[in-house]
SETI-502021 format. One record per atom (N, C-alpha, C, O): x, y, z negated; residue in one letter. Coordinates in pm, whole numbers, plus 32768, in hexadecimal, padded with zeros to 4 digits. Atoms other than C-alpha are relative to their C-alpha. Layout:
BEGIN
XYZA/...
//
This chain:
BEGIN
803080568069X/08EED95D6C14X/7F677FFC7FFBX/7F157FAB7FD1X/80BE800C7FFBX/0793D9B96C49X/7FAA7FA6803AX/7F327F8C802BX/803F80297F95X/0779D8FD6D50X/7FB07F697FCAX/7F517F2C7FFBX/802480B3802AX/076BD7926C5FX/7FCD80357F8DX/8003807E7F3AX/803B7FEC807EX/064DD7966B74X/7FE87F877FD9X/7FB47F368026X/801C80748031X/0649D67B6A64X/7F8F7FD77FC5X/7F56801E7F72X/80A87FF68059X/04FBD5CF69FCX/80237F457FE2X/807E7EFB8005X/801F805A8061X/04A0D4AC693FX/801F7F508068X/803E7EE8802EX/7FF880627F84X/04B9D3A26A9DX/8069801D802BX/80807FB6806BX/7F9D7FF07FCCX/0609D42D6B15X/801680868002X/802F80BE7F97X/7FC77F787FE1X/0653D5866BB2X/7FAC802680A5X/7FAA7FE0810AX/802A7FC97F67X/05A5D64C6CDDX/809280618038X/80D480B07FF4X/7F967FB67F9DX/06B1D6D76DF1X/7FCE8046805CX/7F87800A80ADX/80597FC27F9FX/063CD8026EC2X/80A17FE7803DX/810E7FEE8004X/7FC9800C7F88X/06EED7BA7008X/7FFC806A8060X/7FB0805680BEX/7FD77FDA7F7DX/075AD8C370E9X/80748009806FX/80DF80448083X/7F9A803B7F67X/07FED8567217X/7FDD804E8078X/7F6E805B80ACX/803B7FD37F54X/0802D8FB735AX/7FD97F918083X/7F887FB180DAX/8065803F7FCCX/07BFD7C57411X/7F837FA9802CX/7F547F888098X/808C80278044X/0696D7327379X/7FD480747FD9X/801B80D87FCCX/802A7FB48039X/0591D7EA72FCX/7FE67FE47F3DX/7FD47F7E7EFAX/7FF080288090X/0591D8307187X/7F957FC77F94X/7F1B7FC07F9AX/8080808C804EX/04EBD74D7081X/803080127F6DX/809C80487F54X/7FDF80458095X/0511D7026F27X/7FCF7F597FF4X/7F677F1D800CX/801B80818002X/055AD5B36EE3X/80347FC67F83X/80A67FD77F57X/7FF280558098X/052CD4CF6D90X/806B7F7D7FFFX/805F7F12803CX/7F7480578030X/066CD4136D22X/7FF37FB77FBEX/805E7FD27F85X/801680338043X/060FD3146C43X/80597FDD7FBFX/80BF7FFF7FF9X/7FC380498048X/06CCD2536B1DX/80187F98805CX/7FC67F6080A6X/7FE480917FCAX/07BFD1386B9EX/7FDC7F877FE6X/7F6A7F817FB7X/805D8077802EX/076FCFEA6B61X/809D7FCD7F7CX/80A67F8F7F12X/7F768046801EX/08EACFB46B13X/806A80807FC3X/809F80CF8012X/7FB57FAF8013X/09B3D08C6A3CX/806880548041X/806880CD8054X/7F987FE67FA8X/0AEAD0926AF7X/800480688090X/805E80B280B8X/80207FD17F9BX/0A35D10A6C2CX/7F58808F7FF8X/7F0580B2804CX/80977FD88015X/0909D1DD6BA1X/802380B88017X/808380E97FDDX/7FF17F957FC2X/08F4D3446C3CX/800A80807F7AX/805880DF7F6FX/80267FB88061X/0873D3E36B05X/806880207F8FX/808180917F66X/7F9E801C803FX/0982D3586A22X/806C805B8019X/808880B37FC7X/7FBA7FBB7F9CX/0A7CD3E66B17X/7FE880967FEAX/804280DD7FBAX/80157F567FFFX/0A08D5446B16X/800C80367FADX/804480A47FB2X/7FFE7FE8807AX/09D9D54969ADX/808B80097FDFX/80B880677F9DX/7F927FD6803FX/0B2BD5066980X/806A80388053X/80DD80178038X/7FA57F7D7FB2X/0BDCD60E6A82X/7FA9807F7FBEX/7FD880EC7F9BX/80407F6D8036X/0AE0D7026A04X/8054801E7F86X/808080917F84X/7FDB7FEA8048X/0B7CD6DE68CFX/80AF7FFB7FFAX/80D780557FAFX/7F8380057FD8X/0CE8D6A66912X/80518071803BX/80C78091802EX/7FEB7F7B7F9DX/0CDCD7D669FEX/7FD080557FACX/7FE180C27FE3X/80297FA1800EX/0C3BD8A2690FX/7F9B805C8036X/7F8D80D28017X/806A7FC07FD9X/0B1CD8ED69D0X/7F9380297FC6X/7F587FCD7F8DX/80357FCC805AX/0A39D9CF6931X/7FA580678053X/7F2B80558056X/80337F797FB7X/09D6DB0E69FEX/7FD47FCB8063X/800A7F8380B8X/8054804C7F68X/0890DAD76ADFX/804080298063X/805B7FD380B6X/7FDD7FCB7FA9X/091EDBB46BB2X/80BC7FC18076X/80E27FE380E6X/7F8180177FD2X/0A8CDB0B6BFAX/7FED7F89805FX/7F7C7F58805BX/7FE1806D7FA2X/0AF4D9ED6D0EX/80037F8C7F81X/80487F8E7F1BX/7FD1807E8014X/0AABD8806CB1X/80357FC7801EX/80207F587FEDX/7FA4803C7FE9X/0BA8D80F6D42X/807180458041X/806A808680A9X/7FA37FAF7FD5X/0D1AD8826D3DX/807A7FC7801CX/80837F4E8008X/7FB18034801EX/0E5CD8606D6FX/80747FBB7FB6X/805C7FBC7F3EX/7FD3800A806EX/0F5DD7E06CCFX/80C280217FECX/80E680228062X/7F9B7FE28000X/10C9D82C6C8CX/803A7F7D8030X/7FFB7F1C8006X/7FB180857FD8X/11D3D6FF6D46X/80307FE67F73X/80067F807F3DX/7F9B80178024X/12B1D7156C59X/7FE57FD57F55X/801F7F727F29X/804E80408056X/11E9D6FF6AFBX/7F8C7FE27FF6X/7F5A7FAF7F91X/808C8043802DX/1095D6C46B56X/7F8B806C7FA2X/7F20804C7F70X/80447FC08025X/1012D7D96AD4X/7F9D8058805DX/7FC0807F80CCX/80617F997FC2X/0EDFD8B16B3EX/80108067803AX/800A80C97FF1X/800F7F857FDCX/0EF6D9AC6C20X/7F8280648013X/7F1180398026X/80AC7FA27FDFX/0DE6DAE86C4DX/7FE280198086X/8040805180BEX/801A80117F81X/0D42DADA6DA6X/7FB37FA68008X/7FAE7F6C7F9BX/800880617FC2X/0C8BD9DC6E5AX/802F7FC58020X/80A97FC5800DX/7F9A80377F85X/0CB8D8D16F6CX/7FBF800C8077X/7F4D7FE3808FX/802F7FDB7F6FX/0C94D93B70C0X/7FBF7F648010X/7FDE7F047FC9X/804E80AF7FC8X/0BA5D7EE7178X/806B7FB78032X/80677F408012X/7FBB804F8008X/0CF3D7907216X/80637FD67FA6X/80B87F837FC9X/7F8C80428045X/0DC8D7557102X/7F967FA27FBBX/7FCD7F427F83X/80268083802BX/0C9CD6767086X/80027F748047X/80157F008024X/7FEF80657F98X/0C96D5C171A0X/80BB7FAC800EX/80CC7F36802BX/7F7D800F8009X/0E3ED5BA718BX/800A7F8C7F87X/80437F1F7F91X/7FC8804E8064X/0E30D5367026X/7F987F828039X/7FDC7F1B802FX/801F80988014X/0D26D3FE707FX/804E7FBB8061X/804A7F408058X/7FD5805A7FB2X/0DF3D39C719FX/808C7FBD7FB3X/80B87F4C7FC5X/7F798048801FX/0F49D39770BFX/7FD27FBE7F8EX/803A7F927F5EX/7FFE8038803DX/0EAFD2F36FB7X/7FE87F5A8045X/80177EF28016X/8033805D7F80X/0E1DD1FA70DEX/809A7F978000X/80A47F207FE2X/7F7B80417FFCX/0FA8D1B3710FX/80167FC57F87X/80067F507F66X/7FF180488091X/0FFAD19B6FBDX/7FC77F7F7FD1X/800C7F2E7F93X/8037806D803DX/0EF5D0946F72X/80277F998073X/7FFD7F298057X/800E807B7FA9X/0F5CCFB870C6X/7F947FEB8032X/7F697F788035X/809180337FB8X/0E0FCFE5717AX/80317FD78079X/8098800F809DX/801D804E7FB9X/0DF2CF177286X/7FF180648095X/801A80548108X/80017F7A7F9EX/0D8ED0747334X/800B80567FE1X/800F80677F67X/7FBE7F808035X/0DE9D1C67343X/7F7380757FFBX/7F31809E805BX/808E7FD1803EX/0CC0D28A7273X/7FFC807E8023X/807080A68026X/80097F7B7FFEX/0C5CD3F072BAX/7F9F80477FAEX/7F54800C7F60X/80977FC3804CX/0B64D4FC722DX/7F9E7FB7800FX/7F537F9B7FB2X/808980557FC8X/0A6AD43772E3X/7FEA7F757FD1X/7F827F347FDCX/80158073800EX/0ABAD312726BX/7F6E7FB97F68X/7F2C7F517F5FX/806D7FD6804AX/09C7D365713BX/7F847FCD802DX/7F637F58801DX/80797FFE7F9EX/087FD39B720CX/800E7F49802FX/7FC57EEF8006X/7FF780707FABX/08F3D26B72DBX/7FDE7F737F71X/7F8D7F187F85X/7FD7804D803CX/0932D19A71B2X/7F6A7FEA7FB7X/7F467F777F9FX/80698014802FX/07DAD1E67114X/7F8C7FB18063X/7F437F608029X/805180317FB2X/0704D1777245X/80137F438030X/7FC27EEA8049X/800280848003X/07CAD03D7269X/80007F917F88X/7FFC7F187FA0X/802B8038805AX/07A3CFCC710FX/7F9780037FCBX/7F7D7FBD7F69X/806980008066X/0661D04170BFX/7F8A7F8C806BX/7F327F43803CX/8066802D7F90X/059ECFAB7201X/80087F457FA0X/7FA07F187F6EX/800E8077803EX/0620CE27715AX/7FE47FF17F8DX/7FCE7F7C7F6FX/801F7FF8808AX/05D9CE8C6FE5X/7F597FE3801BX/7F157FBE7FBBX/808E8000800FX/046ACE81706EX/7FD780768003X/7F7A80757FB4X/804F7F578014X/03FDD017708DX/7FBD801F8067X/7FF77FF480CBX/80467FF87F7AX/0326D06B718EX/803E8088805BX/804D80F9802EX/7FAC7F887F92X/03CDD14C72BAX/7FD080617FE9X/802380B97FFEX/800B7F8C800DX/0315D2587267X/801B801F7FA7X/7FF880957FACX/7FFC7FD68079X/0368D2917121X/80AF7FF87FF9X/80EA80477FAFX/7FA27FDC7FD3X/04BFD24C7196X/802E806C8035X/808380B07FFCX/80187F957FBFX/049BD3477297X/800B80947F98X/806F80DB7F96X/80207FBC805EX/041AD4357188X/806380557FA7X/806880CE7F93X/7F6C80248038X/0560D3FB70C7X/80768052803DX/80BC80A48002X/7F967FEE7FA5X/0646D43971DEX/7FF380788055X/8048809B80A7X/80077FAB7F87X/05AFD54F728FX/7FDD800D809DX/7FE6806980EEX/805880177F8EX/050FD4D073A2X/7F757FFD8017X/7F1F7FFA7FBFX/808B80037FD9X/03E6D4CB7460X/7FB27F9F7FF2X/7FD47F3F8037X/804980708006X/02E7D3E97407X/80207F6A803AX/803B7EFE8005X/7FD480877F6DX/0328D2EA752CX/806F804E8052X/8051806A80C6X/7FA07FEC7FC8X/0464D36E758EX/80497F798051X/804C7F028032X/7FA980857FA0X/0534D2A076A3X/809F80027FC0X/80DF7FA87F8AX/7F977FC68060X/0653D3397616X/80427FC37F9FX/80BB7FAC7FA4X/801780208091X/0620D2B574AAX/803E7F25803CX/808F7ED88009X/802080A47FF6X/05E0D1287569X/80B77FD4803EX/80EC7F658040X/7F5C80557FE8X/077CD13B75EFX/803680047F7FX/809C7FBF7F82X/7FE0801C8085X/07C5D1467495X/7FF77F847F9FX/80467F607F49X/803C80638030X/0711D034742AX/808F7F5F8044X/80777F2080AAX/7FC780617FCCX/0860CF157446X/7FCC7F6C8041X/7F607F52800DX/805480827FEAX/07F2CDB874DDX/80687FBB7F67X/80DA7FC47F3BX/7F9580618062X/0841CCCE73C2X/80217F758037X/80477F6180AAX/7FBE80877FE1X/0891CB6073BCX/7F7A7FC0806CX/7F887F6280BBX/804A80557FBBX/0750CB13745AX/7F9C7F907FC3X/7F577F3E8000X/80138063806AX/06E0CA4D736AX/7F4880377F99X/7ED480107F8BX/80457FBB8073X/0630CB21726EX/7F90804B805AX/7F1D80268042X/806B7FDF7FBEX/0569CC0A7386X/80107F9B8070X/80737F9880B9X/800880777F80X/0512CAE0747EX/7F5F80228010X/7F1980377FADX/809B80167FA5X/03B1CAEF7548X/7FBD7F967FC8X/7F497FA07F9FX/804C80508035X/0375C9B374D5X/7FED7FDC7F6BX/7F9F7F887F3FX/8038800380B6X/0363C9C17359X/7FAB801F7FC4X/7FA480967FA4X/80A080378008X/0217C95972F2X/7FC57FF38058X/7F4F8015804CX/802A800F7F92X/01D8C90F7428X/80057F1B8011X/7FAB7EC98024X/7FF480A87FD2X/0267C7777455X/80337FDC7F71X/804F7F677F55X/
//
C-alpha cells in the first residue's frame, strides 16, 4: 500500500519491476468518471478494506463470494486476470500483462505527448527503439507527412 501515494493531482506509483528500471510515476485524475484511475482505486481501497501501509494493494478474491482474501497477487495472475477480462469484454485481441505498457504508448503518442515523456511513463529510454514498435500505425490520416504541409 505504500507503494500508491495520494496528492491533490492524482496519486504517485513507485514502480518496481525487474524489467525496467524503477520510477515513480504520477497518475492523474480521469477525464471520464467511468474510466478514471483514481476513482477506481478509491473505491477497491475501500471495498477491500485497505488500511495497513504495510499490506498488499492488491488481492485476491474468493470465486465463490467475492470476498477478500489476505495475500497478494503474484505478476502472473495479474497478467491472467487482464487477459480473462480481455475475453470477457470480446476484444478483438487477446490482452496480456503487457498489454498495459503497450496500451499507454499507443494511445498517448496520438493524444499529442511528446515520446519522451511517454517514454518516461513507460519505462523506457529516452529514444528507445523498443518504445517506437509500440507506437500502432493508425488510419493514416491523422499522423500523415503532409499535414500542414499541402
Amino acid at each position: 500500500m505504500r507503494d500508491f501515494t495520494e496528492t491533490e493531482h492524482g496519486m504517485e506509483v513507485d514502480v518496481q519491476v525487474f524489467k525496467i528500471k524503477p520510477r515513480k510515476v504520477k497518475v492523474p485524475f480521469g477525464s471520464r468518471p467511468s474510466s478514471c484511475p483514481m476513482r477506481a482505486w478509491r473505491a477497491w481501497k475501500e471495498s477491500a478494506g485497505l488500511t495497513d501501509p504495510d499490506d498488499f494493494a492488491y488481492k485476491p478474491l474468493r470465486n465463490r463470494w467475492h470476498t477478500v482474501l489476505p495475500g497478494g497477487l503474484e505478476p502472473e495472475t495479474i497478467g491472467d486476470v487482464i487477459t480473462r477480462l480481455g475475453t470477457r469484454a470480446k476484444l478483438s485481441f487477446r490482452p496480456t500483462g503487457h498489454s498495459p505498457r503497450r496500451g499507454l504508448a499507443t494511445s498517448s503518442k496520438p493524444a499529442g505527448n511528446d515520446r519522451k515523456v511517454i517514454a518516461q511513463q513507460g519505462g523506457w529510454a529516452a529514444n528507445s527503439a523498443a518504445m517506437e514498435t509500440y507506437f500502432e500505425d493508425g488510419d493514416g490520416w491523422e499522423e500523415n507527412a503532409l499535414v500542414k504541409v499541402l
